[in-house]
N, C-alpha and C positions, 0 to 999 in steps of 0.2 A: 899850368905848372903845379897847382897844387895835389894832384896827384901825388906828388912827395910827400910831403906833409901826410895824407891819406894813406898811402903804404907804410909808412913810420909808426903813425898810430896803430896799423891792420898788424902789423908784425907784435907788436908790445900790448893787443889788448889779451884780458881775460875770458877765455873762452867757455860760453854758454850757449850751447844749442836751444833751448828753451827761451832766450833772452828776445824783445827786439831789437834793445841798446847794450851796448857790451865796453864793460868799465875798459877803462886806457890806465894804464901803468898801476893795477891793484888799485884803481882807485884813487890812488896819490895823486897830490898837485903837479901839472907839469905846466914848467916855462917857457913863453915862447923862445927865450934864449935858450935853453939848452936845446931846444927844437931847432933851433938856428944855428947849433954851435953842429946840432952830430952831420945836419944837410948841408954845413956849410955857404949860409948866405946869409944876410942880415938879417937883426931879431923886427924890424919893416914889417920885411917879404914874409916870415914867419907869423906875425900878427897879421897879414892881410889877407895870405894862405889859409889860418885858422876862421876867420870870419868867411871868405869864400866857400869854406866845408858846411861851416855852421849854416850860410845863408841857402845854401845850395837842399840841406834837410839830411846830410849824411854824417853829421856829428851834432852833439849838442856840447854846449860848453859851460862851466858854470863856476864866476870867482871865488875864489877864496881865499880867507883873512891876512894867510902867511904869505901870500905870493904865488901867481901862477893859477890855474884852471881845473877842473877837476873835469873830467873828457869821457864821455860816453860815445862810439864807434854804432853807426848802424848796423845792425844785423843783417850783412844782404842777406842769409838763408829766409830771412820772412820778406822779402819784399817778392809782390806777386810778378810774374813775368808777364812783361806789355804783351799786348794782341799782336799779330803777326797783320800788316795790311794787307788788304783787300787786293791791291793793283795787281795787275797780272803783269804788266811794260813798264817797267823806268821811265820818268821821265826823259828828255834829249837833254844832253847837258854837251854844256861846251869846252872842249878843250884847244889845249894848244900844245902840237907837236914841236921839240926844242930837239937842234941833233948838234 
């Protein structure tokens, strides 16, 4: 779910084709309240959402003195594209038909 969070920041960063990290709102401190206030769910789920990005390698975050984090967004245009695998056949996976 924190794909939210993710698309929030992607909409509000500043755009640098050169960059790997691309500042979130100029730069400025953001809250995880007002982050919780625009997605409408607890400022929680918002601090948990913000660590799950960070932990994940797709934001970095970094506090600051007044309140709030100062937010760098991963550049996906620099991240390499995975190898495509080898298998020629899917595994068998199981389903279950429901009518």
């Amino acid at each position: 779910m924190a794909v939210w969070l993710f698309l929030l920041y992607w909409q509000n960063h500043s755009p640098d084709a050169n960059s790997e990290w691309l500042a979130v709102g100029n730069g400025n401190p953001i809250r995880d309240s007002d982050a919780a206030r625009v997605l409408k769910i607890s400022v929680q789920t918002a601090t948990r959402w913000r660590r799950r990005l960070r932990d994940a390698g797709l934001i970095q975050s970094e506090a600051q003195q007044g309140g709030g984090f100062q937010i760098w967004l991963l550049n996906l245009n620099h991240v390499p594209a995975a190898e495509p695998s080898n298998r020629e056949v899917w595994p068998e996976m199981q389903t279950e038909l429901v009518q």
